[in-house]
N, C-alpha and C positions, 0 to 999 in steps of 0.2 A: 876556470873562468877569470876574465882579469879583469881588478875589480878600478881599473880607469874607466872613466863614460868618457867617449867624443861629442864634442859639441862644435855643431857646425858654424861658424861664423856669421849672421845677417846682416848683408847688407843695409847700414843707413839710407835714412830719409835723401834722397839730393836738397843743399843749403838754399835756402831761399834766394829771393834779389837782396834782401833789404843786409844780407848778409855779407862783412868785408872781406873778402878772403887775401888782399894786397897786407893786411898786419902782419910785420915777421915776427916769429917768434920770440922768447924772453932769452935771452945768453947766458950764457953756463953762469958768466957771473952773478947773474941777479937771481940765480936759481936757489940762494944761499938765502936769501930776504927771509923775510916772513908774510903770508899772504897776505890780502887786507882783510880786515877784522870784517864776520857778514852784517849786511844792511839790518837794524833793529828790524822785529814785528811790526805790523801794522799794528795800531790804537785802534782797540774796538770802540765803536762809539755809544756810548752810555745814551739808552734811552731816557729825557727827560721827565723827572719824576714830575705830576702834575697833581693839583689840588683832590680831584678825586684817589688818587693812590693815596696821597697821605691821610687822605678819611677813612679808607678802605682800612688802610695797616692801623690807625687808631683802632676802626670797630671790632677787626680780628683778634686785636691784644685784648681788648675788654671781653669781647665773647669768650677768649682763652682762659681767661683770669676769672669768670664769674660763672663757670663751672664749678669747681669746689662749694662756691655759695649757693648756689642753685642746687644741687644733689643734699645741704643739709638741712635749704628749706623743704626740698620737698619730703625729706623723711620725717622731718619734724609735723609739718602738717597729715605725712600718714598715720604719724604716730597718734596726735590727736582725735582723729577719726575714728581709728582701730579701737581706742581704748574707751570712746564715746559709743562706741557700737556694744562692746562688752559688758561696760558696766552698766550703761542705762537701758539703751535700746530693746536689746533682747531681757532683761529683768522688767520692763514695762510692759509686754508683750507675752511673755511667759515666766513670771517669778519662780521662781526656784521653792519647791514645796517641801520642806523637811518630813522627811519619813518618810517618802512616797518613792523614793530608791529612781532608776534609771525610766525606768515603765513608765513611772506615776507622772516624769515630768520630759519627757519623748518630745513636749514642741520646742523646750530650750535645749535639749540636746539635738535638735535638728537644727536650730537654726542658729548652737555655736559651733558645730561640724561646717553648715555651711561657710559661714564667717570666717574658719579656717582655713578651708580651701581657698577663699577668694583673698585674704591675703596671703598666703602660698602663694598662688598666680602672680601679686602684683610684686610685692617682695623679692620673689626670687628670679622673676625676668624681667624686673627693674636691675635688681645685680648682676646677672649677666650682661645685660645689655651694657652697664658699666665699666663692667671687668673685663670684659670681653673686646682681644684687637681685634679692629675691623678686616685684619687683613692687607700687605702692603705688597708691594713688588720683590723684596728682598728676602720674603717670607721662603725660608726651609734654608737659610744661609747662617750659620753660626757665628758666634763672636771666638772663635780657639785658633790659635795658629793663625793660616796661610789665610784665613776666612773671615778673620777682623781684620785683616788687612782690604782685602778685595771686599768687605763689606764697607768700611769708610769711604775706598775710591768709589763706590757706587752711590753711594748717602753722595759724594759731591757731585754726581754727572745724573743723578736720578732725572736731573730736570729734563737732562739729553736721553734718556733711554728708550729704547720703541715701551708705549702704555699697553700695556695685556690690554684686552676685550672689556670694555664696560668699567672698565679702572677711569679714575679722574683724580688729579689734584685736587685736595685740600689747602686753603689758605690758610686757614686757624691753625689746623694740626700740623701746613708745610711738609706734607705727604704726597704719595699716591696712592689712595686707599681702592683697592678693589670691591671690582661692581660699587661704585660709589651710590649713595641713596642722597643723603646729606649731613651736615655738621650739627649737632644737637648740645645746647649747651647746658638743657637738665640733663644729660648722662655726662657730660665733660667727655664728648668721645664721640667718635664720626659713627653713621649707621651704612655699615657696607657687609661683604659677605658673609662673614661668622659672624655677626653679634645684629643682623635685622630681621631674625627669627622672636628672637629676643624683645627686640626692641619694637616688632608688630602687634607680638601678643601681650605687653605691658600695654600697648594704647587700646586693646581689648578687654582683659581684665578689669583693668581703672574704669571705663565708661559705666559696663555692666554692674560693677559692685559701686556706683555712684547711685544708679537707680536702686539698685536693691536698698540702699543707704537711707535714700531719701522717703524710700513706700515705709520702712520700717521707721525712718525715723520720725514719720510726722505727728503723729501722736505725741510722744513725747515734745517737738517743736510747740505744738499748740499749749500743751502743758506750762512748755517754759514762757512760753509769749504773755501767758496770761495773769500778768504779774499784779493788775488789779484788783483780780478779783481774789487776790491774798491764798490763793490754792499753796497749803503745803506741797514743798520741794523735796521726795522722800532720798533725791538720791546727792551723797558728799561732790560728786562733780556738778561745780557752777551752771546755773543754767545759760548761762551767758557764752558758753563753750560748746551747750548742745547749741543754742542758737546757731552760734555760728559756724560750727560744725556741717549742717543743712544746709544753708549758701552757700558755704565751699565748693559740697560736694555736688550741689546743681550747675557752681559756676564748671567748675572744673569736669562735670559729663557733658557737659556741655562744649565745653571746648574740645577736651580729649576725644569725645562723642563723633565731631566733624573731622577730627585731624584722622582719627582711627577708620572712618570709614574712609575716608580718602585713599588711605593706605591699603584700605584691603581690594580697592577700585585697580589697585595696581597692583599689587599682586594676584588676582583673579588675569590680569593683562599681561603679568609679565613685563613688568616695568619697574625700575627705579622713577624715583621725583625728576632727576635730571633726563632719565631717557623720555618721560612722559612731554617734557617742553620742546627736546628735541624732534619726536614721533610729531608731533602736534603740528611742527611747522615742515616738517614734510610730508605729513598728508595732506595738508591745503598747498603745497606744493605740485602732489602728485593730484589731489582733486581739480588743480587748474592743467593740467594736460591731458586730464583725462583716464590715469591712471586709477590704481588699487594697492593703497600702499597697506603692507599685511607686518606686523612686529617679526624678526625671526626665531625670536624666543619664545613665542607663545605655540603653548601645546593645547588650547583649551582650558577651560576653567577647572578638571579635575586634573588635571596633565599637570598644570603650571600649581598646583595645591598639593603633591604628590612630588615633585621637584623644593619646592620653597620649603616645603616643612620635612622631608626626606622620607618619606611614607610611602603606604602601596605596598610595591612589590619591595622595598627595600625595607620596610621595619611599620612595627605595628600604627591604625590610624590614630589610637588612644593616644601617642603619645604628643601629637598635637595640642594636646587638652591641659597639658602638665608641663612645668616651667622645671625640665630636664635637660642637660647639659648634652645635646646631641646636636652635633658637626652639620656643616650644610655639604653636598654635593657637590664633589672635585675640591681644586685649588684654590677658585676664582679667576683664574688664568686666562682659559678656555672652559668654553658653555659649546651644550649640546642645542646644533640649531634645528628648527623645525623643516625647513627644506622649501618655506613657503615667503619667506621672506622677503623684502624687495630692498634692494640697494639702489639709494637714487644717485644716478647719474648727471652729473650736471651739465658736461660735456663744453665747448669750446664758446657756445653761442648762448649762454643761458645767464648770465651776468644780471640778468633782472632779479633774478631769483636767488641770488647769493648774497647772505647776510656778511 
């Protein structure tokens, strides 16, 4: 077999009008020159940076930068609670009876078991949710060889690349973090696919052990309050620590209280923060035509709790309960769709409806 291919010749376009075909050609002489140099590139034209961009890039460097302070107030203030729980709370409630062994004193060993556990929860998927990347585009790509290489070109054109599903840029982090939630700057660290398991069931733990906090602690509060009426103070931590201990931990159930349920509103939905504002204006989109607009990620409230926390048929439900170093479901890449979903269509003539 001979290993020449034929290739058949195609004829050209026929030259247009605007085309001269009376130019003679260049002579053997001037065949010798050297071409002309080609025309530069065009100048891309620099978008003009405007007063809101340079507020925007101040508040993203301060949010960036006040991470680190923010993750050492907040362990400093857990610290102060934890150890306000310890040593007073549960000894004012069940002092410790010498002699009386394990048996004799069952309500303080119940209820510093419990206090273990609940900071277990908040400790240890505060630090995940920390430590933990959110997940980026470039993720399963090495820094060795031929793959630091082609990972740099890609860190520069990231901006150009098609976004996986549910992915969004970060401005703070100057990413694109998958299934993006949002930028959190008590973890110093974006809440996206690996690390918002984490980061849901810390705004759960903290609420719950705020109430626990404060039914236990009020006794002892009224104790410390009552500073007139000259009540001996039996325990070495200031009363002025338990006080304030009690405010914190109402302010702070309080807030975390609202944010965590909001959170869990979404995950029951099957929603990020950012797909929840998007959803929102597309169903009063679809509700002014008439439509039914349906998430495509939602499986239902047990479906989408069985997915989020990787349970069911995939691994025990217990472990929902415990701040355990277990992966979410897939890449982040691509997501398994429900089949019900509605993709709105804007089409040629709908420009009223386009933000």
């Amino acid at each position: 077999m001979s290993d020449r291919i034929e290739f058949t010749p195609l004829p050209t376009s026929e030259p247009s009008d605007d085309v001269r075909l009376d130019i003679p050609l260049a002579s053997s002489s001037s065949s010798s020159s050297p071409p002309p140099p080609p025309p530069p590139p065009p100048q891309r034209r620099r978008r003009k940076i405007t007063l809101s961009d340079r507020v925007e890039q101040v508040t993203d460097a301060a949010i960036s930068g006040l991470g680190p302070v923010l993750i050492v107030v907040a362990f400093c203030l857990l610290s102060v609670t934890i150890f306000c729980y310890f040593t007073v709370f549960v000894p004012f409630h069940y002092p410790w009876q010498d002699g009386q062994g394990i048996f004799g004193n069952l309500g303080h060993v119940f209820h510093f078991i419990i206090g273990l556990y609940l900071v277990w929860g908040i400790l240890g998927n505060y630090y995940y949710a920390v430590v933990t990347p959110p997940g980026s585009v470039l993720d399963g790509i090495t820094r060795t060889g031929h793959d630091a290489i082609f990972q740099d070109v890609l860190l520069q054109m990231e901006s150009n690349l098609p976004k996986p599903e549910r992915a969004h840029h970060c401005s703070v982090c100057k990413r694109c973090v998958l299934k993006y939630d949002h930028h959190c700057p008590w973890i110093h660290n974006c809440v996206g696919h690996y690390n918002h398991r984490y980061f849901q069931m810390f705004l759960t733990y903290l609420p719950v052990s705020c109430v626990y906090f404060v039914v236990m602690g009020a006794g002892p509060f009224m104790l410390a309050a009552d500073v007139a009426a000259g009540n001996n103070w039996p325990y070495w931590l200031d009363r002025a620590v338990v006080a304030f201990s009690i405010v914190l931990a109402v302010a702070i159930g309080l807030a975390v209280g609202g944010m965590g349920s909001w959170h869990w509103y979404l995950t029951l939905t099957a929603q990020t923060t950012l797909e929840q504002y998007n959803n929102s204006y597309i169903r009063k989109v679809c509700k002014k035509r008439g439509d039914t607009f349906t998430n495509m990620y939602d499986y239902g409230v047990f479906g989408n709790l069985q997915d989020f926390f990787n349970i069911g048929p995939r691994g025990p439900w217990y472990t929902a309960f415990l701040p355990l170093r277990i992966p979410p479901i897939g890449n982040g890449k691509r997501f398994e769709k429900s089949g019900r979903g509605f993709i709105l269509d804007f089409g040629d003539d709908d420009d009223e409806d386009m933000v």
